[in-house]
C-alpha positions as CSV (number, residue, x, y, z in Angstrom):
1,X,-115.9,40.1,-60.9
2,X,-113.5,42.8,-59.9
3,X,-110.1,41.9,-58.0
4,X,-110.5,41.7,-54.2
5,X,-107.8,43.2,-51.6
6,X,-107.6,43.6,-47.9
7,X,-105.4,45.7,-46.3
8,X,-106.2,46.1,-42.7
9,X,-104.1,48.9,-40.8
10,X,-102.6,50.5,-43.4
11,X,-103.1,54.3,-41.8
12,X,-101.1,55.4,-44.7
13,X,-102.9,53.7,-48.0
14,X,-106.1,54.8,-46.6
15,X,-105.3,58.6,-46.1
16,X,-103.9,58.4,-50.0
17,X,-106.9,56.6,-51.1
18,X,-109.2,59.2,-49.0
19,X,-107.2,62.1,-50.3
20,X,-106.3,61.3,-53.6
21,X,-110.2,59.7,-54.6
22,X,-112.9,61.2,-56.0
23,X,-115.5,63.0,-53.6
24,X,-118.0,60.4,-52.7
25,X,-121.5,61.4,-52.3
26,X,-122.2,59.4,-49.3
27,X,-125.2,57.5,-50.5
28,X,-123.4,54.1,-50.3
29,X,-125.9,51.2,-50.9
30,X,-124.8,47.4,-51.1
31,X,-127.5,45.4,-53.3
32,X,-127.0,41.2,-53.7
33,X,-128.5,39.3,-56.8
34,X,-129.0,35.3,-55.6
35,X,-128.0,33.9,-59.1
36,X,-125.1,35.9,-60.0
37,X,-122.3,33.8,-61.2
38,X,-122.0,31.0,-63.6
39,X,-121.6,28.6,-61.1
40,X,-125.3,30.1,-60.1
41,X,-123.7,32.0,-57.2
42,X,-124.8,34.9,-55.5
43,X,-123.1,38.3,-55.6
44,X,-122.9,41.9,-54.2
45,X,-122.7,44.9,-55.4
46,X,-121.3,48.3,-53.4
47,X,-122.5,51.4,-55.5
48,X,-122.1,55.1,-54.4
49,X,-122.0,58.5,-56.0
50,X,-118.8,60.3,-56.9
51,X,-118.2,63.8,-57.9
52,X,-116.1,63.9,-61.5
53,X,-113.4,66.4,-61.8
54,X,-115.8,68.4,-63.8
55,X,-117.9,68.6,-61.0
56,X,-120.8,66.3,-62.4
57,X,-121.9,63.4,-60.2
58,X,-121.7,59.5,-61.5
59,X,-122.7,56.1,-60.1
60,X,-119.4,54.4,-59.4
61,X,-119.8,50.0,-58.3
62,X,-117.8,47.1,-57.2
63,X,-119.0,43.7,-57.3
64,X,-117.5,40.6,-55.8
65,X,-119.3,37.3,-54.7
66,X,-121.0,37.3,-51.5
67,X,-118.5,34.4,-50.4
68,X,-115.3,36.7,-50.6
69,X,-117.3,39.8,-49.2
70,X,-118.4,37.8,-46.2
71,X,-114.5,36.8,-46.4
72,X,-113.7,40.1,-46.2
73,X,-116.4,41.1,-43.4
74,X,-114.8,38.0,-41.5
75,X,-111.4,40.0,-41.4
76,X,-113.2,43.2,-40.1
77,X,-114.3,40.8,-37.3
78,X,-111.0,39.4,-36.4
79,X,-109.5,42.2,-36.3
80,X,-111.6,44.8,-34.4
81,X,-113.7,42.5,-33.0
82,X,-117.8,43.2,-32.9
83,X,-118.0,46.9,-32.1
């Protein structure tokens, strides 16, 4: 599993992220696998296309367990509320 982060208002880091990233093809799709882990987990995976400097597409991914993305989520909610 890939390392986990939340940075919530940081205006700043997500302009240079936006900026300085690859284009993204804006096909995001989030897929979940029940047994995932080896504790028999389940897991999600975020997977989009970007647009390589050579101008050919790829599938990029993260996965993380559903527990820390629902952590994650839970952040979201506290600090914008439901919109």
């Amino acid at each position: 599993m890939e390392h986990v982060e939340i940075k919530l208002g940081q205006d700043d880091f997500f302009d240079q992220i936006v900026r300085d990233g690859l284009p993204e093809g804006g096909d995001l799709v989030m897929i979940t696998k029940d047994v995932a882990t080896d504790e028999g987990r389940p897991a999600v995976c975020l997977s989009f296309t970007v647009q390589l400097p050579d101008g050919k597409h790829a599938k990029a991914q993260v996965v993380t367990t559903v527990r820390m993305f629902q952590a994650m989520a839970a952040a979201l909610v506290g600090r914008y509320g439901n919109l």
